[in-house]
Legacy VTK file of the C-alpha trace (Angstrom):
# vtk DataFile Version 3.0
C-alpha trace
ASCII
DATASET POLYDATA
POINTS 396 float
-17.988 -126.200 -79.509
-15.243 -124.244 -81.448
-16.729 -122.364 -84.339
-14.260 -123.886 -86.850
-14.990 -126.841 -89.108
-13.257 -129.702 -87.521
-13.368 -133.578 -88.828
-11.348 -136.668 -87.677
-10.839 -139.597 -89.682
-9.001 -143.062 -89.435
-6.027 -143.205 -91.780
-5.670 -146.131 -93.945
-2.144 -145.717 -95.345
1.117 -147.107 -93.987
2.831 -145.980 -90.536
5.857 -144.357 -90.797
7.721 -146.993 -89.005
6.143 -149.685 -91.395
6.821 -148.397 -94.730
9.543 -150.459 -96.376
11.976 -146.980 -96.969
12.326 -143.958 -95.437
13.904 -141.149 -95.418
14.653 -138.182 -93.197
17.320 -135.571 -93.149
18.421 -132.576 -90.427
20.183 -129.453 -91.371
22.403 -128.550 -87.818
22.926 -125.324 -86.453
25.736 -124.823 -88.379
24.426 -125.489 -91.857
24.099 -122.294 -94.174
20.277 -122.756 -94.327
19.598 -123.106 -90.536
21.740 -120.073 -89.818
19.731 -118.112 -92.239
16.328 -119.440 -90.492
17.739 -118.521 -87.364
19.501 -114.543 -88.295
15.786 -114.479 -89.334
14.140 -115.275 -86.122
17.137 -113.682 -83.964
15.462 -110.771 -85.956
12.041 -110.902 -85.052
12.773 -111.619 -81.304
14.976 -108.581 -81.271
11.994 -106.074 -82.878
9.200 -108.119 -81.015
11.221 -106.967 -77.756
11.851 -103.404 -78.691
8.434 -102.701 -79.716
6.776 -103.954 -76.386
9.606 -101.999 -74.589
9.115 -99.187 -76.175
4.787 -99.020 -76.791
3.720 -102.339 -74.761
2.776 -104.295 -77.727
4.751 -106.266 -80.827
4.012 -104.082 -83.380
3.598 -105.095 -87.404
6.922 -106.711 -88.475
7.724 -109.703 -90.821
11.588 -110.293 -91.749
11.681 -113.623 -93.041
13.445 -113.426 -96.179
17.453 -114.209 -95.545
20.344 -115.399 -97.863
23.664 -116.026 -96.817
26.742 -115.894 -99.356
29.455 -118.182 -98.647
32.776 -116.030 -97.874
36.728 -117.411 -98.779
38.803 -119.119 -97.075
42.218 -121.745 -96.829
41.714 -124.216 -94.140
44.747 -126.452 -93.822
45.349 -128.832 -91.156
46.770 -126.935 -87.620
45.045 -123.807 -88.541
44.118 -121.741 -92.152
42.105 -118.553 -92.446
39.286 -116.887 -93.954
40.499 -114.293 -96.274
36.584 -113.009 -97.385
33.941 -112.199 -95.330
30.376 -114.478 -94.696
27.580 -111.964 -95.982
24.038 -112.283 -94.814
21.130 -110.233 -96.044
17.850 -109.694 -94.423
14.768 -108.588 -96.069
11.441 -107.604 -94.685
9.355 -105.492 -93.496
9.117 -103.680 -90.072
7.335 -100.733 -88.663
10.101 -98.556 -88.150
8.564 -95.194 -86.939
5.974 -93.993 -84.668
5.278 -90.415 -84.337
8.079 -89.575 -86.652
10.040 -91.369 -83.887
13.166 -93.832 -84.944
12.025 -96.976 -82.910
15.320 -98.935 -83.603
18.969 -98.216 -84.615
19.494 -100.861 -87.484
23.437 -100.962 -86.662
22.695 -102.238 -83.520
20.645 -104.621 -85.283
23.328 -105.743 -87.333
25.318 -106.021 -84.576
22.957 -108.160 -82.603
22.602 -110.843 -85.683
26.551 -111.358 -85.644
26.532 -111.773 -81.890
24.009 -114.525 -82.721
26.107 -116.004 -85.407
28.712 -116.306 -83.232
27.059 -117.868 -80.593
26.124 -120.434 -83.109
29.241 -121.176 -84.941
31.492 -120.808 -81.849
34.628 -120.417 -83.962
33.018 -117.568 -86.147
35.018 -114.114 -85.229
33.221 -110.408 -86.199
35.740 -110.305 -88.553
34.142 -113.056 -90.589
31.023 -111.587 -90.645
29.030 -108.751 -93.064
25.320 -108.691 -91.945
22.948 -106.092 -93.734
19.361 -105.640 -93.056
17.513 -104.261 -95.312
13.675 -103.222 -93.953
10.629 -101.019 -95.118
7.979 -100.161 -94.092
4.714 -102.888 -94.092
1.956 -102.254 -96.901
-1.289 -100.175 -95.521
-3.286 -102.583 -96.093
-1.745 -105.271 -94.230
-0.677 -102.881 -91.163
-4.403 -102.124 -90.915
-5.263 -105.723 -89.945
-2.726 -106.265 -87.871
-3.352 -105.698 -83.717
-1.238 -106.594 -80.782
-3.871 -106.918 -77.921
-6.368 -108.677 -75.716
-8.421 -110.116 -78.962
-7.317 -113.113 -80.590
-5.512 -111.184 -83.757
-6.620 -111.677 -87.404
-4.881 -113.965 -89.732
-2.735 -112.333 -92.093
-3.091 -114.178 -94.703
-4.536 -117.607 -95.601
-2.079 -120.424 -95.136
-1.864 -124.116 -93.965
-0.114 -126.103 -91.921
0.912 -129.766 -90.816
2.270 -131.325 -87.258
2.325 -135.053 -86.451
3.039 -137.529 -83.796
4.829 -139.559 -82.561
8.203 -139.349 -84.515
9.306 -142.625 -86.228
12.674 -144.418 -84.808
14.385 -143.010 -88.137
13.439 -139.296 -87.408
14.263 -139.658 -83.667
17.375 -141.458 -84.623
18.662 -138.101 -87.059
17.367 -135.854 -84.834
19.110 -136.894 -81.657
22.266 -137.597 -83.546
23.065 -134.197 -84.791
21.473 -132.404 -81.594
23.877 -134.519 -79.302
27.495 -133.685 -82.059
26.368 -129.979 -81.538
25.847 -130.532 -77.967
28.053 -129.434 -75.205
29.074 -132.968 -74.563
29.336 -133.808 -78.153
31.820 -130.887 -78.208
33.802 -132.125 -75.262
34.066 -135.637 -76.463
34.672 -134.573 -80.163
36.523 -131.153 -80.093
37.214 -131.077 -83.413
33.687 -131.426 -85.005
32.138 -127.878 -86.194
28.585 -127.112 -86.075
27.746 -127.696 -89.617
26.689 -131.050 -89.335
23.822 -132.359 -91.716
22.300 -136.031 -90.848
20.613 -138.026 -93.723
18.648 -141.158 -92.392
17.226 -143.764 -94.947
15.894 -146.821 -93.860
15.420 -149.801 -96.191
13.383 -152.325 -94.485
15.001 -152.685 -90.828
18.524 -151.487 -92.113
19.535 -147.721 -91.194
22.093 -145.817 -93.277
23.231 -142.194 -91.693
24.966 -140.616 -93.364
26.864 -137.514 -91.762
28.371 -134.765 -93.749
30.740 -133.302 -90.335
33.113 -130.153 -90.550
36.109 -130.343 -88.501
37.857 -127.481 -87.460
41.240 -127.286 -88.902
43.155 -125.956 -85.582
42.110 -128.726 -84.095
43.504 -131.454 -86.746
47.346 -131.682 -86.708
47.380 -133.990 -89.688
45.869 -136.209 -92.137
46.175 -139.369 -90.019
44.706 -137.915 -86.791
41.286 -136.284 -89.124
41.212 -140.176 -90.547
41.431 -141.427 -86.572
38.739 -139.027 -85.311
36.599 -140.009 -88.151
37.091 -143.677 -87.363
36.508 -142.740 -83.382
33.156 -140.539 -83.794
31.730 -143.452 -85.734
32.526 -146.239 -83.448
31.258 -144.099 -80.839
28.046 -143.614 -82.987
27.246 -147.232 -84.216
28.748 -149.155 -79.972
27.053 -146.321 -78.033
24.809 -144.301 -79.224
22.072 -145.625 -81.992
21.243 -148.141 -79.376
19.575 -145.616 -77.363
17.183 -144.919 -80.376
16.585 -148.139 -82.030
16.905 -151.631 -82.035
17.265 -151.661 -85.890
20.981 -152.556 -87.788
22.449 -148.726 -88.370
25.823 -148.120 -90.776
27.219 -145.170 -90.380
29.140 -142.721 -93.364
30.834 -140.389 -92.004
32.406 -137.489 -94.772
31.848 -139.732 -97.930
32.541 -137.157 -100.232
36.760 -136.976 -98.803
39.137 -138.057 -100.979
43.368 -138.914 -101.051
43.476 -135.208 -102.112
40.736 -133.146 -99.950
38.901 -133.599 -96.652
36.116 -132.013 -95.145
38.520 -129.284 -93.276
36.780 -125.949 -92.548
38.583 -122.707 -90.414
35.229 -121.775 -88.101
33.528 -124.797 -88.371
30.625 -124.035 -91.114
30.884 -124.087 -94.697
29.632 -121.130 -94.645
33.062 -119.666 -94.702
34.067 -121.207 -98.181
31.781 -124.274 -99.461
28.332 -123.347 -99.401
25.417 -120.297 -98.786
22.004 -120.651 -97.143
18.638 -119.094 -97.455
15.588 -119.099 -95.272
13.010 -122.269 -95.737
15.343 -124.513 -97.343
16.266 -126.009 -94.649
14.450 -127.825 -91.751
10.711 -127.982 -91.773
9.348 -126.499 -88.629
9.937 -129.760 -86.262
13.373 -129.659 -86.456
13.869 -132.418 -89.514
12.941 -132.545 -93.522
10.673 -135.730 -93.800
9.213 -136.212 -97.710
7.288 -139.203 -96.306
5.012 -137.463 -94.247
2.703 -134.429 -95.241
4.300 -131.254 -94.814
3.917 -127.124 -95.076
6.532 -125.675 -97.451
6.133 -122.816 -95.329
9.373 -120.355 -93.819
8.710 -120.347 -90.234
12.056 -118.499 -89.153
11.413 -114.232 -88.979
7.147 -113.911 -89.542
5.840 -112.014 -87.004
4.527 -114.089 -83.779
1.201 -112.100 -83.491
-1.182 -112.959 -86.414
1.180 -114.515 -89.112
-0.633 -118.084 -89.045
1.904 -119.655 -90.809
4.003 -119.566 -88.139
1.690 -119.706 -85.217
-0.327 -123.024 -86.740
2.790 -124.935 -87.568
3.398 -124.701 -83.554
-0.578 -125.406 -83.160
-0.632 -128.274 -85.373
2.352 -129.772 -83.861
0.953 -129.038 -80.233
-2.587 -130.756 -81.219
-0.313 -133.754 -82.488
0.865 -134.484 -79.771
-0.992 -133.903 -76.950
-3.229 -136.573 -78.900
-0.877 -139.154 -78.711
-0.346 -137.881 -75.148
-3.934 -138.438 -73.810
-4.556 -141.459 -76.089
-1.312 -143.816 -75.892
-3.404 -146.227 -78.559
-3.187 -143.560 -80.765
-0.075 -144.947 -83.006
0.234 -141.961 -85.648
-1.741 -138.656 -85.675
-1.773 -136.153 -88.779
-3.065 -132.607 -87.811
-3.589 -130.258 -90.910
-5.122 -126.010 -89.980
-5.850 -124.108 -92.782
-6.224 -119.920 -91.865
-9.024 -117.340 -93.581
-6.840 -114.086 -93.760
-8.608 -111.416 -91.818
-10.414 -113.631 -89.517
-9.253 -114.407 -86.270
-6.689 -117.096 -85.787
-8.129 -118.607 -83.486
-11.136 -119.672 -86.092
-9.227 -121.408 -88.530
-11.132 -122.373 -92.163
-10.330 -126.153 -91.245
-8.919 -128.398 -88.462
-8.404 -132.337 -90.245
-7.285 -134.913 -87.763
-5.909 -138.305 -89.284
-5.812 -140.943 -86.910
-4.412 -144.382 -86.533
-4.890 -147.010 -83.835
-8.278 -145.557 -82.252
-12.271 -145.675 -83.178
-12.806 -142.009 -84.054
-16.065 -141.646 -82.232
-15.019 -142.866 -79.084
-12.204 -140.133 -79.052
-13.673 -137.100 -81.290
-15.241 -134.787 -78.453
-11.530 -135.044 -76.582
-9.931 -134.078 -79.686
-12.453 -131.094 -80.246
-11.198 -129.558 -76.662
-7.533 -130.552 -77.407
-7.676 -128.363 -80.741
-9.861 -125.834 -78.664
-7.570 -125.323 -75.900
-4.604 -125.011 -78.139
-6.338 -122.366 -80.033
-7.415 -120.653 -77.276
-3.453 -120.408 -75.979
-2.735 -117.897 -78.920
-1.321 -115.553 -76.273
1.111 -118.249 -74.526
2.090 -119.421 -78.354
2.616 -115.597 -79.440
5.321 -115.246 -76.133
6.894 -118.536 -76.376
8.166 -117.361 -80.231
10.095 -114.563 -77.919
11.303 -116.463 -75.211
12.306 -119.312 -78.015
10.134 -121.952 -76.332
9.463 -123.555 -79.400
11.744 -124.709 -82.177
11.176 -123.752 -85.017
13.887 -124.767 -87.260
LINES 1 397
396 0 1 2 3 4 5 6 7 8 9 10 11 12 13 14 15 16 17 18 19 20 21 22 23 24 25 26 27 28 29 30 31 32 33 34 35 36 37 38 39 40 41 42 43 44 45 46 47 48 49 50 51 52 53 54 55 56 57 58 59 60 61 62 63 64 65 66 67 68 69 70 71 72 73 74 75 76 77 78 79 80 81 82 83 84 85 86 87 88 89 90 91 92 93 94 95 96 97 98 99 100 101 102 103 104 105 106 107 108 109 110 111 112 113 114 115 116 117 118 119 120 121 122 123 124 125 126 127 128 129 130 131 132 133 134 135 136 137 138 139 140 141 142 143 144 145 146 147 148 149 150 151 152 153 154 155 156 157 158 159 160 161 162 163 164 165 166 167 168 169 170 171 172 173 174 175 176 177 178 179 180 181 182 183 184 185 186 187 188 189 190 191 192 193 194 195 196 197 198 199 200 201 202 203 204 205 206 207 208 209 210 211 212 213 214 215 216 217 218 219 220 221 222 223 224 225 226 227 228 229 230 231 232 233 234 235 236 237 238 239 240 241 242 243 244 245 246 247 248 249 250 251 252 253 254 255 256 257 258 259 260 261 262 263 264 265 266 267 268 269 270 271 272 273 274 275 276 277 278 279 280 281 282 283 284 285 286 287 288 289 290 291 292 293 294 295 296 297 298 299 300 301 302 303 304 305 306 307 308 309 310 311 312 313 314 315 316 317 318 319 320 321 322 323 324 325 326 327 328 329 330 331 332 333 334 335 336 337 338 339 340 341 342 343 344 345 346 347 348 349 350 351 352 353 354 355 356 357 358 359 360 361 362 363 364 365 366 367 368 369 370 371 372 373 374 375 376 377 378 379 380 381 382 383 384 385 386 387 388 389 390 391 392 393 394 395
């Protein structure tokens, strides 16, 4: 038996899928806000790799603070420009010395994050991009409890988080819509479409509204008419192909609502990030990949805290893990809330407070097979700490 206070309970409230609204939103790779998350994480990964290259272990580093500020530019159908630069800041802290030794050369950094951004925003150039990091040194205090090894590491500070399972047919529905337009076969079949593609999902009753805010790429839009057909062609292929592989429920489609006679949604690399819009860590999507006000959620930044003891990262993977590998071993299970609340200073793998809300299932015929669920994911610190590097888990 774990040493943590653990207690499971049957919920009494609504299931997602039964409320009479809902409403769900995703931020894609594209948007301002998810690029930030990312340049953030890109960040960490980078430092977590140089620091076990160069001493064996990830060594004290959080770097999740980020803004981006929109740059200029003319788009204009068959090809425009940006005439000012994208500039994205990163602040944190990061053990930068050992020994008196330089451990990393921030230009290289820098240059790292805009090879990311690129590799994002595929029509992004260097030339659009200005990335400055700007990194100290941790606090003592902080440093002192902080220890890459064989023990399970101590929290660094006292935090919460939330994961649940299953996802509703709404937040399946936005989440496979704007994964497949920035997919490679999204891109094929829709050349035009940029990455900055945000999907709002409300549901009134059994009737869906998305509605998709899309950049096209102005190179790839000879005119007026042929933006208005592709619009009219991504949304037939939407409503006749595609929400029928996520629900059964009537789905509308609004695609660009904010164009007008005089101004469309017409962007030179794809993101407004170029022109329209800037981004900042957290403000985008919550830590499963969508923004859901209906169900209990951490306000917390995932993107850029350090993988090894900062529990506001590692439980919003735990929570979601213990989530659903519930609904997993118990199929009866219809909707699972996990909430794990950290002690800062004590190890993370003895949380202050495990909560399991359950739907569906008698609690006592399913509470000891919970306890080892939540055990075993808290005893797999070490395979959640490496998955953060080798971007297992998704995070934004």
């Amino acid at each position: 038996m774990s040493k943590y206070y653990f207690e499971a309970r049957e919920g009494r409230d609504f299931l997602a899928d039964e409320m009479p609204v809902e409403i769900v939103e995703r931020k894609g790779k594209g948007h301002p806000d998810s690029l930030c998350d990312g340049a953030a994480e890109e960040l960490s990964v980078a430092l977590s790799e140089i620091y076990r290259q160069k001493t064996g272990y990830i060594l004290h580093h959080n770097v999740d603070k980020a803004v981006l500020v929109g740059g200029s530019s003319k788009a204009a159908f068959g090809g425009g420009q940006v005439t000012e630069p994208i500039n994205v800041y990163i602040v944190g802290r990061a053990t930068e010395k050992i020994n008196n030794q330089d451990l990393f050369d921030r230009s290289q950094l820098e240059k790292r994050i805009k090879g990311w951004l690129m590799s994002q925003v595929r029509n992004l150039r260097e030339e659009h991009l200005d990335v400055s990091l700007l990194i100290r040194p941790g606090s003592d205090d902080l440093v002192s409890i902080f220890e890459d090894n064989e023990q399970p590491p101590r929290a660094n500070d006292t935090s919460l988080a939330v994961g649940y399972a299953p996802l509703s047919d709404l937040e399946r529905l936005v989440m496979e819509t704007e994964k497949f337009l920035n997919s490679p076969e999204g891109k094929q079949k829709f050349p035009a479409l940029g990455e900055d593609i945000k999907v709002m999902g409300v549901r009134k009753y059994d009737d869906i509204t998305l509605t998709i805010a899309a950049a096209f790429v102005d190179k790839e839009v000879p005119g007026r008419e042929q933006y208005e057909e592709m619009k009219k062609e991504l949304s037939r292929f939407l409503l006749e192909e595609f929400v029928l592989r996520y629900t059964r429920r009537r789905v509308s489609v609004v695609l660009n609502h904010a164009d007008t006679e005089k101004s469309v949604y017409l962007t030179v690399t794809g993101t407004s990030a170029e022109a329209g819009d800037d981004g900042q860590v957290g403000r985008g999507n919550r830590a499963n990949g969508l923004i859901t006000p209906y169900r209990p959620m951490s306000l917390e930044a995932v993107a850029g805290k350090n993988p090894v003891s900062h529990v506001g990262k590692i439980y919003s993977i735990m929570s979601q893990l213990i989530a659903e590998r519930i609904v997993q071993t118990f199929p009866e299970v219809k909707q699972t809330y996990v909430y794990m609340v950290s002690s800062i200073n004590e190890p993370i793998t003895e949380p202050q407070a495990v909560n399991v809300e359950l739907w569906g299932v008698e609690v006592s015929r399913v509470r000891q097979e919970i306890n080892r669920i939540a055990d075993e994911v808290l005893g797999s610190w070490k395979e959640i700490r490496d998955g953060f590097i080798t971007r297992r888990w998704s995070i934004y």
